[in-house]
N, C-alpha and C positions, 0 to 999 in steps of 0.2 A: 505618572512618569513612565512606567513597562508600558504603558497604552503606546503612550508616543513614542516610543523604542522600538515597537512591535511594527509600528506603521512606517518610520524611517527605514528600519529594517525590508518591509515589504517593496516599497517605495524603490530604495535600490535595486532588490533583486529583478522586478518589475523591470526596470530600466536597464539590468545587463539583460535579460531574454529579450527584450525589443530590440536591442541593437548586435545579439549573436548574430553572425551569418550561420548557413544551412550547415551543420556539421558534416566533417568529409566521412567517405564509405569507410565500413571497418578495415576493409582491405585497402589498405594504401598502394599505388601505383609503385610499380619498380621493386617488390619485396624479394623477387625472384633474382634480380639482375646479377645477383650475384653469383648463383647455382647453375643458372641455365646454361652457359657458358664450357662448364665443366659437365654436362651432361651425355651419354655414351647410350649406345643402342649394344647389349649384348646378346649374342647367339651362341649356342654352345651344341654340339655335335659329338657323338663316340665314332672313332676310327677303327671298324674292327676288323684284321687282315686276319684269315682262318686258313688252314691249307686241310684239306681232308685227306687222308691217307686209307684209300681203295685199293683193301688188298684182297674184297671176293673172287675175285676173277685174278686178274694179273695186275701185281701194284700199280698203282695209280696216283698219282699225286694231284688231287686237284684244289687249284689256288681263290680263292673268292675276296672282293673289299665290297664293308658294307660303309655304309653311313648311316649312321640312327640318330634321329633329333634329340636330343636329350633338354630343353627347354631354351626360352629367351628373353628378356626382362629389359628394364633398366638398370643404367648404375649411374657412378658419378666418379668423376678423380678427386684423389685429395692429396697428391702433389705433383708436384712438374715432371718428376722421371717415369711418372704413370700408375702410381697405387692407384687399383681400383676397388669398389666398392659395390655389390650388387650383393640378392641375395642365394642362397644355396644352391633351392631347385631352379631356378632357372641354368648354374652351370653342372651341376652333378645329378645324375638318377642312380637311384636304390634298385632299376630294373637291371635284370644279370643279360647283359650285352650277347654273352657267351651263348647261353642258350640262343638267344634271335641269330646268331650266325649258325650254329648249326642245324636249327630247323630251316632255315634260307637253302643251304647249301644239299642237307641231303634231298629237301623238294628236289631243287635243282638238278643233283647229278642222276639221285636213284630214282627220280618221276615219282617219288610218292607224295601224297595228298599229307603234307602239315600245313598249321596256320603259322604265318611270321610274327608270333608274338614272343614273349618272353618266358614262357615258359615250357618244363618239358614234357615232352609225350611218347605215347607209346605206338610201335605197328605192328601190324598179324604176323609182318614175316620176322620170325624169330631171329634168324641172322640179323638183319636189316635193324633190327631191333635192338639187340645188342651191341651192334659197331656202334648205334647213334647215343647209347647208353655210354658208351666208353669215351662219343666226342664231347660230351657233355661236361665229361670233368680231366679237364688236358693237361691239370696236373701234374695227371697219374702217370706213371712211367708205360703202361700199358694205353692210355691214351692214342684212338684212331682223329685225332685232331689236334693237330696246333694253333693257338689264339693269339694274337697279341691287339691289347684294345686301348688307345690312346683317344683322348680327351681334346678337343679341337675346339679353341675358342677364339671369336673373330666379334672386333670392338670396333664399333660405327663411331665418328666421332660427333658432334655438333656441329657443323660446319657452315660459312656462306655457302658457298660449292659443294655439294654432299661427296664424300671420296664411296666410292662405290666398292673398292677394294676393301677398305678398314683394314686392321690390322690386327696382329696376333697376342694372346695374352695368355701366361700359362697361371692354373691354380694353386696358390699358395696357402691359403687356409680356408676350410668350410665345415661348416657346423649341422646341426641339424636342418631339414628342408626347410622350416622357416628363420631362419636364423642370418645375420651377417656371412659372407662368401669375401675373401680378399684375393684380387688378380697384382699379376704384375706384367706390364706391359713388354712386350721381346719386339725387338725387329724394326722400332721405332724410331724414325728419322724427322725429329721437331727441331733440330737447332738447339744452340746452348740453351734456350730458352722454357723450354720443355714444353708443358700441356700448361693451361687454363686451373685452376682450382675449386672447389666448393668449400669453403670454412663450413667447421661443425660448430654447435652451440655447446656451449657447458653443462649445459640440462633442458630438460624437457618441460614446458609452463604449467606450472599448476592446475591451475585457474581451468575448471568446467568450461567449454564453450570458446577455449583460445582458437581467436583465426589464424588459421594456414592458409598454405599452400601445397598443393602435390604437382608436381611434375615431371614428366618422361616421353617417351617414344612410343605410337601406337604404330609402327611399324619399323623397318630400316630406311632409314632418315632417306628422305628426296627433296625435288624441290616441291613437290605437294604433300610432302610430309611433314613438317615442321611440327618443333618440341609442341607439348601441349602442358598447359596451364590452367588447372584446374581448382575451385575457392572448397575449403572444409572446414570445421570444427572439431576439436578434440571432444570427446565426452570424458565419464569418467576412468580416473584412473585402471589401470590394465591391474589383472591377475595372472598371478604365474606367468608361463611363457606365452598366454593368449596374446600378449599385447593388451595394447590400447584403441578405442574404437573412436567410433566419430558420431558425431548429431550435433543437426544445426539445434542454436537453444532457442529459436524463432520458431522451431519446428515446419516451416517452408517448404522446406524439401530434405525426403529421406536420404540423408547422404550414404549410412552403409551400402544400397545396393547401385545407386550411381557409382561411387568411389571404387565399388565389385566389378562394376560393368570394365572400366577402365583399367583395373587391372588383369583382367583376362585379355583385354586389348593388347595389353604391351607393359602396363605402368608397373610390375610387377619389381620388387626392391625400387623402386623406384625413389628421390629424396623427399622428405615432408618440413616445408619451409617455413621458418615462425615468422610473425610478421615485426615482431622485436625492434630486430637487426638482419633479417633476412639469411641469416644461418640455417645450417641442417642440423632439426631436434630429432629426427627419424626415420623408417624405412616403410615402403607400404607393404604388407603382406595380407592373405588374402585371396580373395573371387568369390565369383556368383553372386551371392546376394549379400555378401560379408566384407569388411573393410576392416582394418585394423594397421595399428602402426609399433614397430617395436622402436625401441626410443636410443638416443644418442649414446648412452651407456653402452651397451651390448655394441655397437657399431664399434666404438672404443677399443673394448675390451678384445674383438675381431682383429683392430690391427695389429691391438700388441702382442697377441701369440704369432701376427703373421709378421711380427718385425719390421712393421712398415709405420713411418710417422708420419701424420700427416702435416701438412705445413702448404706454406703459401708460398708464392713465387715472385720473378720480377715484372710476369703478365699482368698477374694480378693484383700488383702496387699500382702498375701503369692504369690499369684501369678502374681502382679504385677511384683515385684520384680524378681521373675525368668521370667518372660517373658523379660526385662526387659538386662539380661544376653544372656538370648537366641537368640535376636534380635542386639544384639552386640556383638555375635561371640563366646562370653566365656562361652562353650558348659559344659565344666568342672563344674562351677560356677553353670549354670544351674541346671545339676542334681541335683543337693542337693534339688534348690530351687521347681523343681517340682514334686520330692517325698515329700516334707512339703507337700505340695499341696494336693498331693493325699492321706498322713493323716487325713488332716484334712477333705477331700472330696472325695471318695475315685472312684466315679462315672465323676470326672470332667474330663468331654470329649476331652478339648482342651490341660490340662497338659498332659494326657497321652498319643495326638498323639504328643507333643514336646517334651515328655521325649525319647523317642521311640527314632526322630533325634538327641536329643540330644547324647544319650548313642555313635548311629554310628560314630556321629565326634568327641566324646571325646578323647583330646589327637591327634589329626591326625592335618594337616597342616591346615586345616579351623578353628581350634582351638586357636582362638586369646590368650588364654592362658596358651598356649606354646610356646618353639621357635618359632620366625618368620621364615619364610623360603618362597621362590621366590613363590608366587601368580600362581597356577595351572592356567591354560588355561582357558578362560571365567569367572575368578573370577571379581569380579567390582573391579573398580581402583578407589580410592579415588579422588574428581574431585579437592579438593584445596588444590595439587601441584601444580594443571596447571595454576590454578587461579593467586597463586602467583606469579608466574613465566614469565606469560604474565603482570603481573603488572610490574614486572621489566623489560623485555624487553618494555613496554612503556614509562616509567621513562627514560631508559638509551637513547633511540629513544629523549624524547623530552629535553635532556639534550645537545642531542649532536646537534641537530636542534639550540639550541639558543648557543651555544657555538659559531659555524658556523656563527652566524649570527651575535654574534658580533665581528668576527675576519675580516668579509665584510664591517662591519660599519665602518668611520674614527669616531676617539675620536672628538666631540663637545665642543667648549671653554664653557667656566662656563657665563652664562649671563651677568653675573659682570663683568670679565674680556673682553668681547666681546664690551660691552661699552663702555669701560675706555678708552680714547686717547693714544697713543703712547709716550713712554718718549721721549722729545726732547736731542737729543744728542748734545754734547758739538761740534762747528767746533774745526778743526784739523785747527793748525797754526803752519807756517813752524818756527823753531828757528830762531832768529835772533841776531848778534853778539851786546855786548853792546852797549848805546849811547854814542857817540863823543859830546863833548859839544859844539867843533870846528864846526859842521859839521853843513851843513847846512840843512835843514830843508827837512824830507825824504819826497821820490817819491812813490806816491803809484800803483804797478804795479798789473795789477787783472789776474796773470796769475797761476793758480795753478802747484804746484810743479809736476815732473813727479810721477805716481805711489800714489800719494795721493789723492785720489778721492772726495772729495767734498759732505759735507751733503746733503742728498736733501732735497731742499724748503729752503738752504741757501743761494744761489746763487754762483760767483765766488769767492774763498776766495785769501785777497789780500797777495801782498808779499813786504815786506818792504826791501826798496834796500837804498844804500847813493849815492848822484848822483856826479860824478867824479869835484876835483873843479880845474880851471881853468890851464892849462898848468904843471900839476900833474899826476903824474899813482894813479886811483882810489883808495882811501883808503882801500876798502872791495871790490872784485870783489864776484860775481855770475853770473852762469851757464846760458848762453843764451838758453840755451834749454831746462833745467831743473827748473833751479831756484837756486840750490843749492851752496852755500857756496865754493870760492873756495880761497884759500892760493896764498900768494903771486908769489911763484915761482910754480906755478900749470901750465902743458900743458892741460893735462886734466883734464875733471869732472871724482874726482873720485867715482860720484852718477852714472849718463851716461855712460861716456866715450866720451862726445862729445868734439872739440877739444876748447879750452877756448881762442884761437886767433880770433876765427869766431865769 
């Protein structure tokens, strides 16, 4: 019986692997659709206007503006009035601005040889030395320099159209260099409507080797520059504030210093997309040869000291919902839903390259909503026919295994009855002709009749004969052979046939 359990069993499974189609890629098409929309090119810049106050000679007031790169990254929104989301060093530096403008300026004014870096130095000529000593900290009431160093941050959007201007954002909270940075957007003219969104996840997936996605800007967005979309895996869980790293578990390709390479490009804060639900579980931080992601949490925890909630909008209902169409075939349905879209938004990057496909399969045989009609060559074939189908070929397999098995079995008596003793059967006793009162007293012969077989565990059952009285023909004659009853004028038994003289 397990033999033939074993084999129905094989049998089945046998029959669902011959009828799978090709399992689809771990990375499912569209996981991104969601984030890329809401995606932002940020640059960030120190404004630092100095006046140096030249009183060697005869006062002198000289005024200087620098501009110093302070980094650039990506981010993403996470609601319509423009919270943003990137991370630290890309909008703030630890470097002291102040020095780089007063080593710029007294190059400048007094011709002397310093580097324009950030730090301070010293010159031969003692005066010249001491003024620069005193611009250095403009604090001080004695201070030969005035500073004043403002923070300039300009936010690329996503766009069909690249806006080449972007717009302004000032910083609300930041942490340490690697850590969450929150913007809020100033100056911004989107309509009631606002910006595009990025949903965050709940949590960040367990599971070694979860695929993602990372995506950002490897420069300020043009039309040769388009977001970029790039495939990762989580490794294991992060320590302390390392974060968390990446490795494919195919080992294929070494993602840390790919996923490094791209954040020195541009991808820096950039969002880390599960393939879930296509939510943001993370942020990329990192370069060189190093990858790593710090997770949804911490992004979190970023908005709520900077008082920003994140939330969804009515952009991105509208395009929920046509994505939504478009991802289930009803191309038709679609368009409507991603022209809303691009009313309401009229730069949104991603409805407009799905209206685009849309329009081409509108109505045509990929058009789930229209006739069905026989699945063009290479279309995917739904996988739960086969599912049920091999369910049933197992079913009928192990129906027909026990069927078989109990037509081999013999029926088992019932306990009770397998106990119980045998009824004792009545013996069989041959007839016997009435009593003679005359007669004298019968003989008991233990010879059983022919053809009457005898109970067993009865013994021999006897035969009651009248025994012949003296110089007389026997009253009642029987069958010396049989036993049986025979009539007066009888030659033969007519039980036997044997002859009744013998």
């Amino acid at each position: 019986m397990r033999r033939l359990i074993v084999v129905a069993a094989g049998v089945a499974a046998l029959a669902l692997v011959a009828v799978r189609p090709a399992s689809a890629h771990e990375h499912p098409s569209g996981i991104s659709d969601l984030v890329t929309p809401a995606l932002v090119r940020v640059e960030a810049k120190a404004q630092v206007d100095i006046t140096l106050l030249d009183h060697i000679g005869e006062l002198v007031h000289v005024e200087r503006s620098y501009e110093v790169p302070i980094g650039a990254g990506t981010g993403f929104v996470v609601n319509p009035e423009g919270g943003i989301v990137t991370l630290t060093r890309a909008v703030k530096s630890d470097q002291n601005m102040i020095n780089y403008a007063a080593n710029r300026i007294f190059a400048e004014h007094h011709k002397v040889r310093l580097p324009a870096d950030f730090a301070r130095h010293k010159l031969k000529n003692d005066q010249l030395n001491h003024h620069l000593e005193l611009c250095y900290t403009p604090e001080k009431s004695t201070a030969t320099c005035i500073v004043n160093v403002k923070t300039d941050i300009t936010v690329y959007p996503n766009l069909t159209q690249p806006d080449k201007q972007g717009f302004k954002a000032e910083l609300v909270y930041a942490g340490r260099p690697d850590a969450p940075a929150v913007l809020r957007a100033v100056g911004r003219a989107d309509g009631s409507a606002g910006l595009p969104t990025a949903p965050l996840a709940a949590k960040v997936p367990d599971k070694e080797g979860s695929p993602v996605n990372v995506a950002g800007f490897l420069g300020r967005p043009a039309a040769d520059v388009p977001h970029k979309i790039e495939i990762g895996h989580l490794g294991k869980g992060g320590v302390g504030d390392r974060g968390r790293g990446f490795a494919d578990p195919e080992k294929k390709v070494d993602e840390p210093p790919k996923l490094g390479a791209l954040i020195d490009q541009g991808l820096l804060g950039g969002p880390v997309i599960g393939d879930k639900d296509g939510h943001v579980i993370g942020q990329l931080i990192g370069g060189g040869k190093d990858a790593r992601m710090i997770g949804v949490r911490e992004i979190s925890s970023a908005l709520q000291k900077a008082k920003i909630t994140p939330r969804r909008g009515t952009i991105d209902a509208a395009f929920e919902a046509a994505l939504t169409r478009f991802h289930s075939k009803y191309y038709t349905e679609a368009v409507a839903g991603f022209q809303r879209v691009l009313e309401l938004y009229p730069g949104h990057v991603v409805a407009a390259e799905h209206l685009k496909t849309s329009l081409a399969k509108r109505g045509g045989s990929e058009d789930a909503g229209t006739a069905k009609v026989a699945p063009p060559s290479g279309t995917r074939i739904p996988l739960w026919p086969f599912i049920a189908a091999a369910a049933v070929i197992l079913v009928v397999a192990l129906l027909g295994a026990f069927l078989l098995w109990r037509r081999r079995t013999p029926p088992e008596p019932a306990a009770e009855e397998a106990a119980r003793p045998p009824y004792p059967q009545a013996p069989v006793v041959a007839t016997t002709p009435p009593f003679d009162d005359r007669a004298s007293p019968t003989v008991v012969v233990r010879r059983p009749p022919q053809g009457l077989q005898p109970v067993p565990g009865t013994g021999p059952q006897p035969v009651l004969v009248a025994p012949d009285a003296p110089g007389k023909e026997p009253a009642v004659k029987y069958c010396t052979a049989c036993g049986m009853r025979l009539g007066p004028v009888h030659k033969f038994c007519g039980y036997c046939g044997h002859p009744s003289e013998t």
